[in-house]
N, C-alpha and C positions, 0 to 999 in steps of 0.2 A: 371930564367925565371918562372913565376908563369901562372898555366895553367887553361885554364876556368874549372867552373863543370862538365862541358859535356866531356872533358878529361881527368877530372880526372876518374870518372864515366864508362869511355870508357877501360881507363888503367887497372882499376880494375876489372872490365868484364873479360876482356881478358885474367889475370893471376887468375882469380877463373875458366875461362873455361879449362885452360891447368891443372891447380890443383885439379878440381873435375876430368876430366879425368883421369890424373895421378893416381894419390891416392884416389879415390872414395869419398862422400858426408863425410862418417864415419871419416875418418884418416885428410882429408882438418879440417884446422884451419884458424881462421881469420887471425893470426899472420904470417903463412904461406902463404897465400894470401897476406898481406899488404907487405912481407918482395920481394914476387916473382915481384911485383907491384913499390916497391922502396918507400913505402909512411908509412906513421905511421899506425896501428892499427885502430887507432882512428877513421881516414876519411872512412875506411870501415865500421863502426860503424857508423858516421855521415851518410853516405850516401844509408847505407841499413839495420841499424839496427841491423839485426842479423846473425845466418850464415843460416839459413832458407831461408829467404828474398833473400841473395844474391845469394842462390844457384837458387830460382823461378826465376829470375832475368837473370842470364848467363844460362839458364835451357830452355831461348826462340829459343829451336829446332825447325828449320823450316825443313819439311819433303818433302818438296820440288815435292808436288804433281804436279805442274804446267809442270812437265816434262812429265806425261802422256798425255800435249796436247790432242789433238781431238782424242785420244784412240774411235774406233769403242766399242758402248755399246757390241757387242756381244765376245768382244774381253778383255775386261775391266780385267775379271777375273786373267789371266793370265799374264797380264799388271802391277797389283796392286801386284803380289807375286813378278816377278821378282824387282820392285820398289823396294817395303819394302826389299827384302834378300840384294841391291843393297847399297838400305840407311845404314841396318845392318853394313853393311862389308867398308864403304868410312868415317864413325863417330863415334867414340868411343863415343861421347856424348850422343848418341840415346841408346847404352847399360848402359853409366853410370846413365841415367835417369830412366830406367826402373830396375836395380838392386837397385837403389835408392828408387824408388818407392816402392818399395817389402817389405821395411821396414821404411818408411819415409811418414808421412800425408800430411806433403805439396809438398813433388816430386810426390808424387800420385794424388793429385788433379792438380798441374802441368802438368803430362804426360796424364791425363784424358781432363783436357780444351784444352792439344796441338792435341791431336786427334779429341775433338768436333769439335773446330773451323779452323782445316784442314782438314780433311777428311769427317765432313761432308757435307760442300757445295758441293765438288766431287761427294758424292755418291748420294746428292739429284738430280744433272744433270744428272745422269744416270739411277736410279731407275725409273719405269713408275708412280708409285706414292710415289709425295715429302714425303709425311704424314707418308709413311714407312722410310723414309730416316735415322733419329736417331736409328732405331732397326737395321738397314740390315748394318748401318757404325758400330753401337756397335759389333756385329758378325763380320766383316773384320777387327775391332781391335783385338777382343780376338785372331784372327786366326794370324794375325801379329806379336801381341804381345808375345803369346805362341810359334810360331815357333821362336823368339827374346831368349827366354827365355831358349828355351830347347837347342837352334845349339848355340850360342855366350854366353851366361853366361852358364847354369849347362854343358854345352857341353855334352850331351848326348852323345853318342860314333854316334848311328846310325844317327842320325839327323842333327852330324857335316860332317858325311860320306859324307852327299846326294851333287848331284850337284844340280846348278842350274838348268840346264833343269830337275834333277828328283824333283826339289823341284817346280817346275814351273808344272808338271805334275802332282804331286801329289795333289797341295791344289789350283792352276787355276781352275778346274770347284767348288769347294764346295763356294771359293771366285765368282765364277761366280754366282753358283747358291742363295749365297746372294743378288746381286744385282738383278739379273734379273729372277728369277726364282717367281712363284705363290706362295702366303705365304700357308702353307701347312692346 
């Protein structure tokens, strides 16, 4: 049974996202991918070039902001930590992106366009002015990304301690006072 492009394309996706997870961006190999996939080498080559390419490719994390629904602005702050610790902890893919990133140009520019073009339309609905939007979502990244960094990869000792409500406590207003606070 010979399967269209979009299957085939589909198959491979799906064993380079269980492969970068597994084994992270460094240890995945094409070969490893084509052999988890059941297809030659080759069609992962044909179809994405390199291992770059396939990793920006199966690397399209959706951060699945649409769960904050009609979050009250005054409420946002607190909303956005418990989100992000939530995405943290339910997708290995969202840590192997940014461990990636740490040492890779194109998982970094990657993990950077997947936070412009999700979290900043979010944060422009909520900010009182759009024009700030890009600076105050840049700041709710670093704060995501660094609590990402420090609790689920270097695991910190105190950082993986905290709970949710104390991590929800602790960086809900500074996330707050990004969005909705007077630029100083």
């Amino acid at each position: 049974m010979r399967r269209s492009s979009a299957e085939t394309m589909s198959i491979i996706l799906a064993a380079a996202r269980e492969r970068f997870a597994a084994d992270g961006y460094e240890r995945t190999t094409i070969r490893a991918v084509a052999a988890d996939a059941n297809i030659d080498p080759a069609m992962v080559m044909r179809y994405f070039g390199s291992k770059e390419k396939l990793f920006a490719a199966a690397a399209d994390f959706d951060l699945r902001l649409d769960l904050l629904g009609d979050v009250p602005r005054e409420q946002a702050g607190p909303a956005f930590v418990r989100h992000f610790l939530r995405r943290w902890e339910e997708d290995e893919a969202l840590q192997v992106l940014l461990r990636t990133g740490v040492t890779n140009d194109g998982a970094a520019d990657r993990l950077r366009e997947i936070f412009a073009r999700q979290l900043g339309p979010v944060v422009a609905r909520i900010v009182a002015d759009p024009t700030e939007a890009p600076a105050r979502a840049a700041l709710v990244s670093a704060q995501m990304l660094g609590i990402g960094l420090a609790r689920y990869l270097l695991r910190i000792p105190a950082a993986a301690a905290l709970s949710e409500a104390d991590l929800v406590a602790w960086l809900g207003p500074t996330i707050q006072r990004y969005l909705t606070a007077d630029q100083p």
